[in-house]
C-alpha positions in Angstrom: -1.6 -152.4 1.4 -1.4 -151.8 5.1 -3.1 -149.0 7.0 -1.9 -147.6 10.3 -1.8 -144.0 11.5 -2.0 -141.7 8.1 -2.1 -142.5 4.9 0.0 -145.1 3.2 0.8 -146.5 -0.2 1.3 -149.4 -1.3 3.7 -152.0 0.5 2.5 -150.1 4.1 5.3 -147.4 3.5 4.0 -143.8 4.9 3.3 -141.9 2.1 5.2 -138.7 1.2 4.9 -135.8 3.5 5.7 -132.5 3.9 6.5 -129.3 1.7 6.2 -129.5 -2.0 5.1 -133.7 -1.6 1.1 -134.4 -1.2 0.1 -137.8 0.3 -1.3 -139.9 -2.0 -4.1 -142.1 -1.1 -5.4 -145.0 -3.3 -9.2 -145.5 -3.5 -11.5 -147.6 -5.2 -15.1 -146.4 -7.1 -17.8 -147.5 -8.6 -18.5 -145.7 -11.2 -22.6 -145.1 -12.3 -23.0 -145.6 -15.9 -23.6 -141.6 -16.3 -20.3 -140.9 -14.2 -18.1 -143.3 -16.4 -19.4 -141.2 -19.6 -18.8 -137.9 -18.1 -15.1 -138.8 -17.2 -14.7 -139.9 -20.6 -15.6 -136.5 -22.0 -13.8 -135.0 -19.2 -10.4 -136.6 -20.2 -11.6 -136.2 -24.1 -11.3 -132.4 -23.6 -9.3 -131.6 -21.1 -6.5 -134.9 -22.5 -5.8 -135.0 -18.7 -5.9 -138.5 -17.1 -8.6 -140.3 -15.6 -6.7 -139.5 -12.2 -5.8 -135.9 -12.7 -9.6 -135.2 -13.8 -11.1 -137.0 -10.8 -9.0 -134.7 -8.7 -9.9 -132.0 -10.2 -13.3 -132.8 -9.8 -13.3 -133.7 -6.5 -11.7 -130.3 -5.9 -14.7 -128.5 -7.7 -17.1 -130.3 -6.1 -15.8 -129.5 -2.6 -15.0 -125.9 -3.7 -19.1 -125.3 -4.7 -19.9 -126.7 -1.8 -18.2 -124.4 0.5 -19.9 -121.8 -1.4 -23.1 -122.7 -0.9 -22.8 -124.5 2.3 -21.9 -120.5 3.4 -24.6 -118.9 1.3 -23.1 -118.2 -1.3 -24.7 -118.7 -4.9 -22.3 -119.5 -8.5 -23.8 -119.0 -11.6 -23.0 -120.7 -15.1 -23.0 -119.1 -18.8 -23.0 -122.2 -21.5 -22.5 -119.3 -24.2 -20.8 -115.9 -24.7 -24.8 -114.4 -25.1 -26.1 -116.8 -23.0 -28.0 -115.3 -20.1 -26.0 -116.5 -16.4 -28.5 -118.9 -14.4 -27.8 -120.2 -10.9 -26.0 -123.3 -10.6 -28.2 -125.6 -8.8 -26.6 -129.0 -7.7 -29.0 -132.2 -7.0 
């Protein structure tokens, strides 16, 4: 795969642009042993793909992040009588 200005895919053809298209980008991870088991029960429930739920993940991630990175707090309830706590991310 060849790299110049953007992103490309594979063969060094730009990748798709524009309305309604998103530019793909190929990347490579290493995946900790505790990572690899919770995309397994990620695609297990969700029956997404390994792709779609690292996207979505990725998307979550950055999402919490902009909350807190501007203050904001988001809490979690793991049960309908559950009490909401904090969500504190290490």
């Amino acid at each position: 795969m060849s790299r110049t200005a953007g992103t490309t895919v594979d063969g060094g053809r730009p990748a798709a642009s524009g309305r309604g298209a998103s530019p793909l980008e190929r990347v490579t991870v290493n995946l900790t042993s505790r990572a690899s088991k919770a995309l397994e029960t990620a695609v297990d429930l969700t029956g997404d793909s390994k792709t779609d739920s690292i996207n979505r993940a990725l998307s979550v991630y950055a999402y919490i992040e902009q909350v807190l990175h501007q203050g904001g707090s988001i809490t979690v309830q793991d049960a309908p009588e559950a009490t909401p706590q904090k969500l504190v991310i290490f």
